[in-house]
Biopython code that builds the backbone (N, CA, C, O; Angstrom):
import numpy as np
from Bio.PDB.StructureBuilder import StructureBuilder

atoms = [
    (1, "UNK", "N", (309.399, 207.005, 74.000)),
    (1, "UNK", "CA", (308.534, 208.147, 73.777)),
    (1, "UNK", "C", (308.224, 208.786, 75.126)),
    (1, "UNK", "O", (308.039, 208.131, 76.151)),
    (2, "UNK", "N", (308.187, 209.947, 75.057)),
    (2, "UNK", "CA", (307.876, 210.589, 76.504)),
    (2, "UNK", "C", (306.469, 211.281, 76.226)),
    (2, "UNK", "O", (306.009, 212.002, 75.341)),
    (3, "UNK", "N", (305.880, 210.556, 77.745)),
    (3, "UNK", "CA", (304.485, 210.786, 77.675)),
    (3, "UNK", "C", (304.323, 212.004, 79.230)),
    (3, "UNK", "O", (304.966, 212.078, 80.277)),
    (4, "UNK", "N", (303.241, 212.731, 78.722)),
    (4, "UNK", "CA", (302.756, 213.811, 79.537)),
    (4, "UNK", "C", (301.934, 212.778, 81.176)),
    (4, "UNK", "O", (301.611, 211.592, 81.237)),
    (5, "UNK", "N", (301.852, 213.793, 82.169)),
    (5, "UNK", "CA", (300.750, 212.892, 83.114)),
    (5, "UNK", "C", (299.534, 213.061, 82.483)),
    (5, "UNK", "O", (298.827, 212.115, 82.832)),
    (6, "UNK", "N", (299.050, 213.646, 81.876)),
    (6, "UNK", "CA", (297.607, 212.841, 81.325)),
    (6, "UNK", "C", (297.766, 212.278, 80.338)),
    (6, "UNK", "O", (296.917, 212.569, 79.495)),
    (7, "UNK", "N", (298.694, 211.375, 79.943)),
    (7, "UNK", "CA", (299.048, 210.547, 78.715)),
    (7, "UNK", "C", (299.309, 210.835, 77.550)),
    (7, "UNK", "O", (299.626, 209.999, 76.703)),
    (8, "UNK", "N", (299.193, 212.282, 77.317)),
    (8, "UNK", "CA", (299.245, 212.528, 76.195)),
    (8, "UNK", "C", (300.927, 212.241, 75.458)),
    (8, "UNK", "O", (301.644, 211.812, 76.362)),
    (9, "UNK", "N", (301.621, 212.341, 74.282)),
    (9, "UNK", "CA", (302.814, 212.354, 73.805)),
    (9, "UNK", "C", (303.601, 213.684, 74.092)),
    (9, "UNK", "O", (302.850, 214.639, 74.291)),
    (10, "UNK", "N", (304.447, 213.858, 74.134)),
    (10, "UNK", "CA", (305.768, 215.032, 74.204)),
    (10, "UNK", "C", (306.247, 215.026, 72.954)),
    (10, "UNK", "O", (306.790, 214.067, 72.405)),
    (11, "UNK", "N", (306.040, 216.159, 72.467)),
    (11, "UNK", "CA", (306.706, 216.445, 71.344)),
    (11, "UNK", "C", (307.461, 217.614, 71.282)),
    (11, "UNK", "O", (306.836, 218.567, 71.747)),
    (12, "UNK", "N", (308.746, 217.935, 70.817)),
    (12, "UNK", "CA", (309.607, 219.491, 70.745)),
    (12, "UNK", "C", (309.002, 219.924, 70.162)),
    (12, "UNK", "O", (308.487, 219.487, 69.133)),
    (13, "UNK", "N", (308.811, 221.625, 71.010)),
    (13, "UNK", "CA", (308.631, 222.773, 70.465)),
    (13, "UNK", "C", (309.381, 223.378, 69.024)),
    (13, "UNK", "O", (310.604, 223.493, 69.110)),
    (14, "UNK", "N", (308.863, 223.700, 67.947)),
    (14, "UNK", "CA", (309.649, 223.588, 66.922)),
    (14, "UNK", "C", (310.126, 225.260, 66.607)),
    (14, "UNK", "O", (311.021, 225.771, 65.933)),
    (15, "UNK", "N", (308.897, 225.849, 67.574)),
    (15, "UNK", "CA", (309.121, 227.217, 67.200)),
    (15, "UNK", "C", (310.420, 227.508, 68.524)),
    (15, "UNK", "O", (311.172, 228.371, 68.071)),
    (16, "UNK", "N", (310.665, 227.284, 69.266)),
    (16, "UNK", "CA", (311.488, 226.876, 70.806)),
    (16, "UNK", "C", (313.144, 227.224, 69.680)),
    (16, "UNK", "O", (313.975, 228.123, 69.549)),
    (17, "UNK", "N", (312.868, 225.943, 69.138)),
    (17, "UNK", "CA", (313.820, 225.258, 68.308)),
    (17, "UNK", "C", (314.500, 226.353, 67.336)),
    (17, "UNK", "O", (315.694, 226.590, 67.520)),
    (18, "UNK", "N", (313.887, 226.959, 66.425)),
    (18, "UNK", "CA", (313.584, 228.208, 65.232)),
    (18, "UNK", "C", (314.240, 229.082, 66.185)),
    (18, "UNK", "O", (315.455, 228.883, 66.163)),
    (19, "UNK", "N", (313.862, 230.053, 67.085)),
    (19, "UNK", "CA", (313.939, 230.696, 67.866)),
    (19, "UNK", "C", (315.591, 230.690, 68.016)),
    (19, "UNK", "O", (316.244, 231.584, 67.478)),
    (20, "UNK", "N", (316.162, 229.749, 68.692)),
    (20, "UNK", "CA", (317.310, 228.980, 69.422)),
    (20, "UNK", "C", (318.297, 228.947, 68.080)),
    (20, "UNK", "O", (319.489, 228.678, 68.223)),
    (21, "UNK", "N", (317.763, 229.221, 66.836)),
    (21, "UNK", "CA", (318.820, 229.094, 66.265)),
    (21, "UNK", "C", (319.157, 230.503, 65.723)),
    (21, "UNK", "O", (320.187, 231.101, 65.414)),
    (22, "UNK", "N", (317.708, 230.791, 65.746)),
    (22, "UNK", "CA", (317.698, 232.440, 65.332)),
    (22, "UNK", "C", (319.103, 233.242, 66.084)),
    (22, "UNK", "O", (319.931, 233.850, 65.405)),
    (23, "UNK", "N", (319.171, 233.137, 67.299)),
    (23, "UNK", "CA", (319.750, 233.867, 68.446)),
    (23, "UNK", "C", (321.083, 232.842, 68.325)),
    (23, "UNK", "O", (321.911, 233.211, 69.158)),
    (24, "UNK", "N", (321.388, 232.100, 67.839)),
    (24, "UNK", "CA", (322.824, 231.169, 67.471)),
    (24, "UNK", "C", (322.919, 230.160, 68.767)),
    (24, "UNK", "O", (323.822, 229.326, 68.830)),
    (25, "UNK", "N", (322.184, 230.259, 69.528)),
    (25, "UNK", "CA", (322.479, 229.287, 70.934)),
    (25, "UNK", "C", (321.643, 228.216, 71.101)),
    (25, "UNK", "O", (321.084, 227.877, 72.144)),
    (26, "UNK", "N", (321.569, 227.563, 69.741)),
    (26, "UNK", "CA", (321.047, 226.468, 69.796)),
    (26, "UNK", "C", (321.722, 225.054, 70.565)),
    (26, "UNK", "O", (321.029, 224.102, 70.926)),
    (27, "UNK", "N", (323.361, 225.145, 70.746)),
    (27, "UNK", "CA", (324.453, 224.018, 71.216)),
    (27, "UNK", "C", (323.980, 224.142, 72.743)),
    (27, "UNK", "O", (323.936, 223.227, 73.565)),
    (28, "UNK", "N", (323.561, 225.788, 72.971)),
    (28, "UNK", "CA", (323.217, 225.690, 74.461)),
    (28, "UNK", "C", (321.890, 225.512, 75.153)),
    (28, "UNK", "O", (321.733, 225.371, 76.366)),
    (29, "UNK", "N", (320.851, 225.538, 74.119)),
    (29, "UNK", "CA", (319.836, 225.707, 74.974)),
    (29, "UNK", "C", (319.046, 224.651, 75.625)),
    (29, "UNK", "O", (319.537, 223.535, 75.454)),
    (30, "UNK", "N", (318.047, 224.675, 76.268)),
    (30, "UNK", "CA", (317.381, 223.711, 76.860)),
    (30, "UNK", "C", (316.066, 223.205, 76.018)),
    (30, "UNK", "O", (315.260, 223.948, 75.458)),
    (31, "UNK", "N", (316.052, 222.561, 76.035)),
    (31, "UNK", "CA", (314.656, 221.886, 75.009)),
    (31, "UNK", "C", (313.464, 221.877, 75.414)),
    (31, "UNK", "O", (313.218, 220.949, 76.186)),
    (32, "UNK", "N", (312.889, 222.347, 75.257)),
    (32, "UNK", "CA", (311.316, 222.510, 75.340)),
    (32, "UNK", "C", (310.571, 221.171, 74.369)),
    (32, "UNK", "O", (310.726, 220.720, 73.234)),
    (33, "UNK", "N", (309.852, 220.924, 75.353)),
    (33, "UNK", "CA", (308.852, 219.153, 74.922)),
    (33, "UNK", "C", (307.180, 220.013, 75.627)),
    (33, "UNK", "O", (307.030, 220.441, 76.772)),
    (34, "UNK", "N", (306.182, 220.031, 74.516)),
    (34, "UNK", "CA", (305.204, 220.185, 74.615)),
    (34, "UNK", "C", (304.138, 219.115, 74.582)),
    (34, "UNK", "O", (304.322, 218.267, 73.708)),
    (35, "UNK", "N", (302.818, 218.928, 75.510)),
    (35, "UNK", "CA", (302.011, 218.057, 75.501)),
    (35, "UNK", "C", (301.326, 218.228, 74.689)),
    (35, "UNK", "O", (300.815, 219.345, 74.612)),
    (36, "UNK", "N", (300.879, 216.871, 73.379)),
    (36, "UNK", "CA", (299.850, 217.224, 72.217)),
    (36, "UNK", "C", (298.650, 217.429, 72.669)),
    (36, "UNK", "O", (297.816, 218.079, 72.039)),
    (37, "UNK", "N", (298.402, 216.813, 73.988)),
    (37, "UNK", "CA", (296.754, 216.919, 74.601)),
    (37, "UNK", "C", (296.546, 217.869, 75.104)),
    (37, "UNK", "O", (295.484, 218.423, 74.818)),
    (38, "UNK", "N", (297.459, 218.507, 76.090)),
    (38, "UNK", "CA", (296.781, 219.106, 77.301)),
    (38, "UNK", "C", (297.780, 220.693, 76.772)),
    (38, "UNK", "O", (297.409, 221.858, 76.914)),
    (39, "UNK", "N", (298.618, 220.374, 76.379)),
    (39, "UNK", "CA", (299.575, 221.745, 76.096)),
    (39, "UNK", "C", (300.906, 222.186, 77.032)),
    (39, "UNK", "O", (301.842, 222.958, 76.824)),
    (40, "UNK", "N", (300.418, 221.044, 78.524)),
    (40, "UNK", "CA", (301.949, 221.186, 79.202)),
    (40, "UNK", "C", (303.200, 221.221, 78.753)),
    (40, "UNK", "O", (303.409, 220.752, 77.634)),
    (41, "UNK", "N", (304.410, 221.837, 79.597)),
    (41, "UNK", "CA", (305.680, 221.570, 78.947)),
    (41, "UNK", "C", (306.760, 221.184, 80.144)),
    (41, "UNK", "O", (306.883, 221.321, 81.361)),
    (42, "UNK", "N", (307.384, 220.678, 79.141)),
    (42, "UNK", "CA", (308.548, 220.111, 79.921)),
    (42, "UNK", "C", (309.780, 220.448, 79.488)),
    (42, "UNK", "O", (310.105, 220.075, 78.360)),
    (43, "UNK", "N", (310.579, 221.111, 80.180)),
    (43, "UNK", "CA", (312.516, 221.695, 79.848)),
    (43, "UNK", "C", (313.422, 220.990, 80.349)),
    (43, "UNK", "O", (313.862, 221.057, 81.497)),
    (44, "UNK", "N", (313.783, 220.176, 79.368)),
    (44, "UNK", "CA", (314.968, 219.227, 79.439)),
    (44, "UNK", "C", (316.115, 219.373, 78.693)),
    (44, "UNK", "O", (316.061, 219.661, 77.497)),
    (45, "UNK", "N", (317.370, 219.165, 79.410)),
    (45, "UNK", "CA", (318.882, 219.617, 78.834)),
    (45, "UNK", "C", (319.268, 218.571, 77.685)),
    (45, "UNK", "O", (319.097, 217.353, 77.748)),
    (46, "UNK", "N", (319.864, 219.343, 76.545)),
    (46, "UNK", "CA", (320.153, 218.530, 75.641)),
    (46, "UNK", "C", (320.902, 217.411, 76.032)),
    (46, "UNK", "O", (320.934, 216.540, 75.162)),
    (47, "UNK", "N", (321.506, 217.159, 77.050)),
    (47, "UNK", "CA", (322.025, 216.146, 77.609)),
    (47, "UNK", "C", (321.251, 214.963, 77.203)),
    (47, "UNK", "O", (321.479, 214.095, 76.361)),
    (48, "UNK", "N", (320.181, 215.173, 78.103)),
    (48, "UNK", "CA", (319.240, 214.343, 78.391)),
    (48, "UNK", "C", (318.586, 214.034, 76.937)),
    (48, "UNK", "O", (318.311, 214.989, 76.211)),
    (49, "UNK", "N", (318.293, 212.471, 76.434)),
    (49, "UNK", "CA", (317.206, 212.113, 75.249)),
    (49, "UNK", "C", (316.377, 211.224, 75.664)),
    (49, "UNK", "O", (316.576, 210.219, 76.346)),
    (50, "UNK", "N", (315.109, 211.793, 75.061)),
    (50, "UNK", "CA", (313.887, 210.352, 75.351)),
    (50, "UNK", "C", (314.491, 208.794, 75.368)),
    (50, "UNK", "O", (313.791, 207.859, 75.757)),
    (51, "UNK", "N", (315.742, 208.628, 74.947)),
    (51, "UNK", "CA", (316.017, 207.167, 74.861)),
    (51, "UNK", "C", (316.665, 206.849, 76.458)),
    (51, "UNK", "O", (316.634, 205.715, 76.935)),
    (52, "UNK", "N", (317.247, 208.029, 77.187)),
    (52, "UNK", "CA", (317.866, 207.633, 77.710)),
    (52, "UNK", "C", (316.955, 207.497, 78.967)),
    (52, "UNK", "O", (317.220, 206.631, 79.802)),
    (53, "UNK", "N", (315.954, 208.278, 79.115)),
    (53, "UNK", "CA", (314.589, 208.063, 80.236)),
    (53, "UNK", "C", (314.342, 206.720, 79.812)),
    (53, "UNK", "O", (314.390, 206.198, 78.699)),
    (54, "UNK", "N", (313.974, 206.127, 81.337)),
    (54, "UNK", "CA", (313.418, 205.055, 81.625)),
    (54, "UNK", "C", (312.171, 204.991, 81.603)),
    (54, "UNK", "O", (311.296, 205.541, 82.273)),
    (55, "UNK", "N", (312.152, 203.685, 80.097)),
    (55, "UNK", "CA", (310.019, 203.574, 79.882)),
    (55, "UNK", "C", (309.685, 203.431, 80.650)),
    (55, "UNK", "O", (308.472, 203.633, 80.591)),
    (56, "UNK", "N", (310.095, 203.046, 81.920)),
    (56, "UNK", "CA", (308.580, 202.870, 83.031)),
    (56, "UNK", "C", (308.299, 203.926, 83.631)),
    (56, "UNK", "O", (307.175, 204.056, 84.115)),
    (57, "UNK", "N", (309.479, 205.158, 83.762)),
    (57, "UNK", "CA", (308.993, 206.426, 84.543)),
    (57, "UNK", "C", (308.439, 207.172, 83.276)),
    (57, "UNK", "O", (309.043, 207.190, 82.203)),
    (58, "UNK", "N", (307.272, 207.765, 83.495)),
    (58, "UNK", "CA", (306.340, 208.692, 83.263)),
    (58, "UNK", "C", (307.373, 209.747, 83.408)),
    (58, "UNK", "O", (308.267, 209.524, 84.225)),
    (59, "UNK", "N", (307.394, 211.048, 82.633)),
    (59, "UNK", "CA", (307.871, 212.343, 82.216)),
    (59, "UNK", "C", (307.050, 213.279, 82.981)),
    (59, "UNK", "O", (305.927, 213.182, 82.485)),
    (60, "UNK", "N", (307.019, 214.163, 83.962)),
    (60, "UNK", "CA", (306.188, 214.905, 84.836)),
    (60, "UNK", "C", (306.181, 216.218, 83.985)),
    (60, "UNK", "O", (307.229, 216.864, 83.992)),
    (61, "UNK", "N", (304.958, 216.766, 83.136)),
    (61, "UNK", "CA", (304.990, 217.931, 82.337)),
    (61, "UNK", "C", (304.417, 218.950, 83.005)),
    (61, "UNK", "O", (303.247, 218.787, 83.351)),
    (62, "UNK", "N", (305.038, 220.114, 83.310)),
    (62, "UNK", "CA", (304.378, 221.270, 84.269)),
    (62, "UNK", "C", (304.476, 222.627, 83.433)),
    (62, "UNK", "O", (305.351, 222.865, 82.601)),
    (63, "UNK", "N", (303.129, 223.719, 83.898)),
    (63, "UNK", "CA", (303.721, 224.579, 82.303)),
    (63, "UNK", "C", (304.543, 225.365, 83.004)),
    (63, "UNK", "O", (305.096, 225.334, 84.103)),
    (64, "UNK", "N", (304.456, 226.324, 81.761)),
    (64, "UNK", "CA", (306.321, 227.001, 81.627)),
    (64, "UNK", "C", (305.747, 228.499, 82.556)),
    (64, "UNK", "O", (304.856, 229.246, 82.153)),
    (65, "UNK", "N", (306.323, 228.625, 83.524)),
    (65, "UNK", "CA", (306.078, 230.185, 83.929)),
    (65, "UNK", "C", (306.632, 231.453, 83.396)),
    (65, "UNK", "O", (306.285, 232.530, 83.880)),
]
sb = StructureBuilder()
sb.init_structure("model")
sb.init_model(0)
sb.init_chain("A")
sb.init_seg("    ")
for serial, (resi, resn, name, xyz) in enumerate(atoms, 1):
    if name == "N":
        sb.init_residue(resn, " ", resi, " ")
    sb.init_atom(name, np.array(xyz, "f"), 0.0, 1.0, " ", f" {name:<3s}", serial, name[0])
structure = sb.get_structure()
């Protein structure tokens, strides 16, 4: 599970998601992970999955400019 720095959980943006398919470039886009607590976000390449982060590193969530 990927957790925010103030602990909160990361969860995908679903509207991010909606959006991304709307426009057909869902194979390409980057994933948006929102903090349930605080509202930070974090953009990570579909490459990348919460399984493959290491539980001991903390997920650094910064918002989106």
């Amino acid at each position: 599970m990927l957790t925010c720095r103030c602990g909160g959980r990361l969860a995908l943006d679903k509207s991010h998601i909606s959006e991304a398919r709307r426009f057909a470039c869902l194979a390409t886009t980057r994933l948006l992970w929102k903090c349930c607590l605080c509202g930070h976000s974090l953009w990570l390449d579909q490459a990348i999955t919460p399984a493959e982060l290491s539980a001991s590193v903390e997920a650094e969530a910064k918002p989106v400019a």
